[in-house]
GUMI-323886 format. One line per field, with one value per residue (C-alpha): residue number from 1; x, y, z negated. Coordinates in steps of 0.001 Angstrom, whole numbers, always signed. Example, Ala and Ser with C-alpha at 12.3 -4.5 7.8 and 13.67 -1.06 7.14 Angstrom:
k c(1,2)
px c(+12300,+13670)
py c(-4500,-1060)
pz c(-7800,-7140)
END
This chain:
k c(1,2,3,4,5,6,7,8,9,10,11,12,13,14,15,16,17,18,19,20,21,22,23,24,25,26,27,28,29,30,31,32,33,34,35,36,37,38,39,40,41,42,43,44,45,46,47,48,49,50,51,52,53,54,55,56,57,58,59,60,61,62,63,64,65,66,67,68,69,70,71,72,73,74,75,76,77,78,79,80,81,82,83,84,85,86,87,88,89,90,91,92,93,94,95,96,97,98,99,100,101,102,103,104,105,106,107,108,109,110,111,112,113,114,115,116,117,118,119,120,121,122,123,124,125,126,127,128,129,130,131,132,133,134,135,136,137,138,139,140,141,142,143,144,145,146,147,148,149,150,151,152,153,154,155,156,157,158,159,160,161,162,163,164,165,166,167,168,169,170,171,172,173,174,175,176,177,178,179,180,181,182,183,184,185,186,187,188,189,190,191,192,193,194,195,196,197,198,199,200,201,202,203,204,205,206,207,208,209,210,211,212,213,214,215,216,217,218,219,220,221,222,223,224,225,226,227,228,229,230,231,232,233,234,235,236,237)
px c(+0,+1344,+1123,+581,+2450,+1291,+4695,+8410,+9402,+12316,+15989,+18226,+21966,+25095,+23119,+20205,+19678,+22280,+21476,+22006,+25629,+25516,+27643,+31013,+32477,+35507,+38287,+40852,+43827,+46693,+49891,+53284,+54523,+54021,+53329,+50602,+48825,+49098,+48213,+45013,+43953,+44232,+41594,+39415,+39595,+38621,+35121,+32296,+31271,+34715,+37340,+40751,+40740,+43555,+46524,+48600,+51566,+51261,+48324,+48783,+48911,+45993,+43970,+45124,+43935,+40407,+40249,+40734,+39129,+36108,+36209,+33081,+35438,+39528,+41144,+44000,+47351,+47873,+51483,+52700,+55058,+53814,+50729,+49073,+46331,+44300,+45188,+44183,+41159,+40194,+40669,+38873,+36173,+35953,+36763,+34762,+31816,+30304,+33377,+33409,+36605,+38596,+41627,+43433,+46575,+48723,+47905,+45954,+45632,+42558,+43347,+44239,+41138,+38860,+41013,+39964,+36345,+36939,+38365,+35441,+36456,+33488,+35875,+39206,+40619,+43465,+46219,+46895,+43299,+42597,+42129,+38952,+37782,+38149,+35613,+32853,+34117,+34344,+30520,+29465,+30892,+29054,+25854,+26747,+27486,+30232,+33117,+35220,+37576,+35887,+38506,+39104,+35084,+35451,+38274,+36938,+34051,+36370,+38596,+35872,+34558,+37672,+37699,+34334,+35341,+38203,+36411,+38299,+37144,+38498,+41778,+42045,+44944,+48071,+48253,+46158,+45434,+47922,+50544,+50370,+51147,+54424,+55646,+55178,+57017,+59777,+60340,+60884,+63389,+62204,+63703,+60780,+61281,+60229,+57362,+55960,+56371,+54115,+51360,+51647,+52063,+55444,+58593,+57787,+54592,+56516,+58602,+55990,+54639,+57556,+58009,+54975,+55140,+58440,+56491,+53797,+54711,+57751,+60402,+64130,+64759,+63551,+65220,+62851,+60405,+61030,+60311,+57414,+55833,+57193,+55805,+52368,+52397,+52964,+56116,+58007,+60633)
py c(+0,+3625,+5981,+10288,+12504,+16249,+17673,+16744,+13192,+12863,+13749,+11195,+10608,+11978,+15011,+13640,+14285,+16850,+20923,+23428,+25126,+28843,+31030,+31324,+35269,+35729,+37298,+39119,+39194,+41493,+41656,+41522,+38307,+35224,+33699,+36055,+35408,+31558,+31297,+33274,+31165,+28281,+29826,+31265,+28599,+26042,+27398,+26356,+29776,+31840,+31482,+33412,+34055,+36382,+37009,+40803,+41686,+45510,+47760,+48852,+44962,+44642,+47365,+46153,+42036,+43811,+45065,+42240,+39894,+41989,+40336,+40170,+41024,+42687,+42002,+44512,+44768,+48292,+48440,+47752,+48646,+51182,+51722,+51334,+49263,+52690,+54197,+51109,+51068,+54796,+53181,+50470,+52116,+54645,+52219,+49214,+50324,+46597,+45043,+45021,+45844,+44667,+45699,+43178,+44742,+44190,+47565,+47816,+51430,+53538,+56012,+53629,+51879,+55588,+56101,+52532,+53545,+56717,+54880,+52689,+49367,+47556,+46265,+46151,+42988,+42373,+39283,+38255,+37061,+36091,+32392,+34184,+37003,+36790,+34463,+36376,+39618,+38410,+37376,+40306,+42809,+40597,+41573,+45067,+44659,+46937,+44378,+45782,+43276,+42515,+43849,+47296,+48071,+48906,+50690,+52979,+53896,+55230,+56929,+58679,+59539,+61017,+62978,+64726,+65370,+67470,+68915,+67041,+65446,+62710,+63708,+64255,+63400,+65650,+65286,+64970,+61902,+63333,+64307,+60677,+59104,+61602,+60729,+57091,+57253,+59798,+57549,+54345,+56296,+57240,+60495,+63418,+62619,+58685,+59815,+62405,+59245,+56835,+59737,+60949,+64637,+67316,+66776,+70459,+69222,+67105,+69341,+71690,+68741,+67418,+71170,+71777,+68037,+69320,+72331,+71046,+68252,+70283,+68237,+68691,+66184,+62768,+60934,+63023,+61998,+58547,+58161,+59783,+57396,+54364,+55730,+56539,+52891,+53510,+52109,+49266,+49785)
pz c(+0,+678,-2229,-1114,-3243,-3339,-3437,-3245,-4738,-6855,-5331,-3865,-3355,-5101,-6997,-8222,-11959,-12121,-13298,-11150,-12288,-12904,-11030,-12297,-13315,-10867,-13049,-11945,-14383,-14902,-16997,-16389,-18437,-16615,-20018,-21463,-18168,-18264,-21965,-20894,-17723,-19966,-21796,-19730,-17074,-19375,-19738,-17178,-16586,-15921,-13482,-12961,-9001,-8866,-11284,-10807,-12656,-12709,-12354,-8585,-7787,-9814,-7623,-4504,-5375,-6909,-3804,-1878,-3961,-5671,-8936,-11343,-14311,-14543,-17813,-17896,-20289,-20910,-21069,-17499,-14675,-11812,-13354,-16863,-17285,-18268,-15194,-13134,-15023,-13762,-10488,-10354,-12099,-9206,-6249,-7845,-10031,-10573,-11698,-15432,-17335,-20604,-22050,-23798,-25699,-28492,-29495,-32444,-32116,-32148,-29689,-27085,-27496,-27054,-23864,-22737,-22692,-21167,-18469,-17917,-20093,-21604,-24209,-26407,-27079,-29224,-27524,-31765,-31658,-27550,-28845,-30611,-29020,-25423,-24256,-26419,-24862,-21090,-21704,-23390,-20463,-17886,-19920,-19970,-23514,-25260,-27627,-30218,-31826,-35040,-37312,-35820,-36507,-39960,-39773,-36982,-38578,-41910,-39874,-37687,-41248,-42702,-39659,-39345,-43486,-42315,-39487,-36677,-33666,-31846,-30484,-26616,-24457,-24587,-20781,-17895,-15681,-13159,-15608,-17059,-13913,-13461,-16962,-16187,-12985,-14353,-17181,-15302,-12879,-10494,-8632,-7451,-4044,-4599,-6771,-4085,-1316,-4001,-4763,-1496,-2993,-1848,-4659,-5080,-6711,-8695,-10461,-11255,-13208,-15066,-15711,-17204,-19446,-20929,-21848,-22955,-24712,-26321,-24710,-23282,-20794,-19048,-21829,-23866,-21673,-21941,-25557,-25371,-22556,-24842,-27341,-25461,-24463,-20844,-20769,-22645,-24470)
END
């Protein structure tokens, strides 16, 4: 006897039975030691849900794979070569609005982490607790969800309060987004001629800005200079 069904019978062959998998995030990750990345792919790779699809070892790198590989999600050290991860993170905020952004740094420092959300990160992650936070923080930035490392919530929230006591705000840069990239590039050696050729900008330009950092900042010379951008976390010591 033939039986009618009124609508699809069950599936056959090598899926049968088997849930649909969710779309992975695409991660694009940048820092530049080999072993920081690896130690992170292990993690993040090991969930069902997040994959590593591109790996950059300096913030231009990083901007130029985001751009080739449009990434749901760039976690970005802040300390590297040729450009910070803040200052990649300005980019890719402006060239790639829907990718999500997370700084993870070994920078437990509270004016780092307001410059990472004014340069469009979703969330500060510490590398001393990856193993714990990361995963939580890589899911809460795909739900448009801010993450602050647990530990650094409390002591925001006192030192925001001892601030308003005295009648500060929250401090702004010293320098602007311009002058930042100068110092970086003046610090790691660079002469005003190669700097003008990688901003595409006349030497002339140049000066004027290293001129007006020494002022500002109340500085001699670029070995001046280069304390202050170790110090500033835009270079490594």
């Amino acid at each position: 006897m033939t039986h009618l069904t009124s609508g699809p019978g069950p599936r056959s062959g090598p899926d049968s039975g088997r849930a649909v998998e969710p779309a992975r995030t695409r991660i694009l990750l940048a820092d530049d030691h080999a072993l920081v990345r690896r130690g992170v792919r292990l993690i993040l790779d090991g969930e069902p849900d997040l994959t590593v699809v591109a790996e950059a070892g300096d913030g231009a790198e990083a901007i130029e794979l985001a751009r080739e590989h449009r990434p749901d999600l760039a976690i970005l050290d802040i300390a590297m070569p040729r450009m910070t991860g803040l200052q990649a993170a300005r980019e890719l905020s402006r060239l790639l609005p829907d990718t999500r952004i997370l700084i993870l740094t070994m920078y437990d420092n509270e004016q780092y982490f307001f410059e990472a959300l004014k340069s469009g990160a979703s969330g500060y992650v510490l590398k001393s607790v990856a193993d714990r936070d990361l995963l939580e923080a890589c899911r809460a930035a795909m739900r448009d969800e801010p993450f602050l490392y647990p530990g650094a919530v409390t002591a925001l929230i006192r030192n925001y309060l001892d601030q308003v006591r005295r009648g500060e705000s929250v401090p702004d840069k010293a320098v602007t987004a311009r002058e930042e990239e100068i110092l970086k590039l003046v610090a790691e050696g660079h002469s005003s001629k190669k700097i003008a050729d990688l901003l595409v900008i006349s030497a002339k330009t140049v000066e004027r800005h290293r001129a007006n950092l020494l002022q500002k900042l109340g500085l001699k010379d670029r070995v001046e200079l280069t304390r202050y951008a170790i110090r500033a976390g835009l270079i490594e010591p």
